[in-house]
N, C-alpha and C positions, 0 to 999 in steps of 0.2 A: 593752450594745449589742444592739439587735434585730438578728435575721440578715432578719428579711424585707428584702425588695426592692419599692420602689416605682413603679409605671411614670409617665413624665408624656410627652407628646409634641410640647410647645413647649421649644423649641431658647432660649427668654430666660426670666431670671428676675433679681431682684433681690436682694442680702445687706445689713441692715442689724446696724447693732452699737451696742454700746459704746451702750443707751437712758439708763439710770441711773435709771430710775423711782423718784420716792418713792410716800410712801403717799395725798398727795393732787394733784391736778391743779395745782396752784397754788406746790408745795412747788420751791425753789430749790437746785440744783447748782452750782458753782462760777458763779455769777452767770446762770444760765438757768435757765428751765423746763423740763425733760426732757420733758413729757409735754405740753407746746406744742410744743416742734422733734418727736419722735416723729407728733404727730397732724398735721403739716404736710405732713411725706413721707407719709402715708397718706393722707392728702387728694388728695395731686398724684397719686398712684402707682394708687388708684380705679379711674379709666376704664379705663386696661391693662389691670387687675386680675391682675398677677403671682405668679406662684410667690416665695414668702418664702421665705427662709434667717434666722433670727435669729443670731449668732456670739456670742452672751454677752454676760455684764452687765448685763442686764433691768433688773435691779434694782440702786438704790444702797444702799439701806435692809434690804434681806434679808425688807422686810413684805411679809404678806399681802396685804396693800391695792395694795401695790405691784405684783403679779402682777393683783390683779383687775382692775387699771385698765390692763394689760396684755391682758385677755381680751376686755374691754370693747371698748377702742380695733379691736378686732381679730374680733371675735364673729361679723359678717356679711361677714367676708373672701371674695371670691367666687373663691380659687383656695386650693391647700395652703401650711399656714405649717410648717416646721422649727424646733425650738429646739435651742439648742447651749449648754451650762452654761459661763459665765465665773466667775473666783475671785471676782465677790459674788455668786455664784446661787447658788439650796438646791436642788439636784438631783431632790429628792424631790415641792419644788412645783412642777417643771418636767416632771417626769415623768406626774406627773397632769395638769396642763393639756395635756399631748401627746393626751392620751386624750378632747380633747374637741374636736369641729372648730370650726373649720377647722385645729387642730394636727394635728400627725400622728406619730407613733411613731417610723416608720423612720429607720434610718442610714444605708439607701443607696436612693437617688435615682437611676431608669434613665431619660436620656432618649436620642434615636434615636444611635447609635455610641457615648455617653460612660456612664458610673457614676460619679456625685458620693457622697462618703465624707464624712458629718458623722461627726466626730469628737470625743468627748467627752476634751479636754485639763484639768481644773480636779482642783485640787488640792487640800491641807492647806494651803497657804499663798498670796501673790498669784501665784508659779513658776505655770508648767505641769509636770502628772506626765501619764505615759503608763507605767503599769504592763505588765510582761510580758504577761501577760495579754490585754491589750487589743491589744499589737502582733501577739501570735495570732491573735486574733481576724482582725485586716489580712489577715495569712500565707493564714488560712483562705480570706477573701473574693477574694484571688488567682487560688485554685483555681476558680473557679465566674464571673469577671466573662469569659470567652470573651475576644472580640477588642475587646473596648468601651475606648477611652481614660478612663483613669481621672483625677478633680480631688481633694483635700480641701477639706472648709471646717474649722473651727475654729475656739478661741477664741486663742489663744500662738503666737507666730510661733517658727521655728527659728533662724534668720539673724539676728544683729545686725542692731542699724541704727542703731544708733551715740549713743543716748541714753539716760536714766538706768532708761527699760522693759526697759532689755535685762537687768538684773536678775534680773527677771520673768520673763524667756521662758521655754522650753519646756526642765527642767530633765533630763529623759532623754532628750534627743533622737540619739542615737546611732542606735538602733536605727531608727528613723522616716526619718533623713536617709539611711543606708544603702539601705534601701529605693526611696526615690524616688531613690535615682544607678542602682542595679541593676536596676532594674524600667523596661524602656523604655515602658509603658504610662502611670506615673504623670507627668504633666506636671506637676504643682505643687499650690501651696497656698494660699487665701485664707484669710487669720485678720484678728480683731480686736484688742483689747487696747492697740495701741498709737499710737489716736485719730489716727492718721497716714496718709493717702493714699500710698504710692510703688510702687516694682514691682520686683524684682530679678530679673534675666535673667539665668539660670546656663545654661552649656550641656545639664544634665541637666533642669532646673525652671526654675518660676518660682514665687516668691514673691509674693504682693500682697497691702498692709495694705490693708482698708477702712476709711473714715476713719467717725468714729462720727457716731450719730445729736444725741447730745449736744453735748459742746466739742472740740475739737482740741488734740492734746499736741506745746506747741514742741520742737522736736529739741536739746533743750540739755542739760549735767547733772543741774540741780533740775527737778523738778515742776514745770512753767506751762501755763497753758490759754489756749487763746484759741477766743472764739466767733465760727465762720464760718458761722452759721447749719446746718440742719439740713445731712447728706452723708449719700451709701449709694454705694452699686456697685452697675450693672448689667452681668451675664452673659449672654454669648451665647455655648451651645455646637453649631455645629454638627456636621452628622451625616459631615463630610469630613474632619472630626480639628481643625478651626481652633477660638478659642481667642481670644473677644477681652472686653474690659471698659470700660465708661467710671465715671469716677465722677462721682457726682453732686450738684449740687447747690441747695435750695430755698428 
């Protein structure tokens, strides 16, 4: 994790996930084109031209091709894009495309009263890990975010939600959940991972899946997908502590 701080001073921005990019434009995911529905919402999203948040899963293939057609689609972005590693990303070609704009490096995101925390959750396995290490890292960034309300984003939700992803969630999350109940500054978390739009309102946080850019995952025990065309999430944080989202879709 980078410790810089990035400043931006629009209060809206947009989180997409779960793209599933293969290696060519034409190439088929569970009965779609990933990189039709991806270039859809970037098409509509344009004129705004929003601050991106990416939450993992870029890629379904793990290729090269599949990043470039990622850089491509995205190249003459006319605002900052964030990448966040889900368990099919390679961290290391994520990390070099960070370094080229419109991506951008940092893991923390300052705009007027809030601090947005990307979080890198991706594992050894489809789980979420959040090593010691990295929860320090949080500890550390504690000390220095002043009186600014803080959000995560990410790839692995904490919270059930009661389908066969919950597997998969976020498999140390002890240490993580502790935090945002203690720390009256953290309001919650958006993640991807689990192609499902909902929200959970806990009296400490809030939870909210972003539902993916790709297909949607029915809420049952086995694996199903269903295609409701392209979705993302739009954020709006204002500078009086509020705190709201729509999802979206094109």
């Amino acid at each position: 994790m980078t410790d810089a701080v990035f400043p931006w001073p629009v209060a809206a921005l947009v989180q997409i996930t779960d793209c599933h990019l293969l290696a060519t434009p034409d190439a088929l995911y569970q009965g779609i084109r990933p990189y039709q529905h991806l270039r859809r919402i970037l098409d509509e999203l344009r004129p705004q031209a929003p601050l991106l948040i990416l939450t993992g899963d870029l890629t379904e293939d793990h290729s090269a091709d599949s990043y470039a057609l990622l850089q491509q689609l995205l190249a003459d972005w006319p605002a900052p894009v964030f990448l966040l590693p889900g368990n099919h990303d390679e961290r290391v070609a994520l990390e070099q495309l960070s370094q080229q704009p419109p991506f951008r490096p940092e893991r923390r995101l300052a705009l007027p009263g809030w601090q947005l925390w990307l979080l890198d959750s991706k594992g050894d396995t489809p789980a979420g890990s959040f090593p010691p290490a990295r929860l320090a890292t949080l500890e550390h960034w504690l000390t220095d975010s002043a009186d600014a309300q803080i959000f995560w984003f990410c790839h692995h939700h904490l919270l059930p939600i009661g389908s066969f992803i919950d597997r998969f969630d976020q498999q140390d999350k002890a240490g993580l959940l502790e935090m945002l109940r203690r720390e009256p500054r953290l309001r919650g978390l958006a993640h991807g991972h689990c192609h499902h739009a909902y929200q959970y309102d806990l009296p400490e946080f809030v939870q909210v899946g972003c539902p993916a850019s790709s297909v949607q995952f029915l809420q049952t025990p086995d694996w199903q997908t269903q295609d409701q065309g392209p979705r993302a999430c739009r954020w709006v944080f204002t500078p009086d502590g509020r705190l709201q989202w729509e999802f979206l879709q094109f």
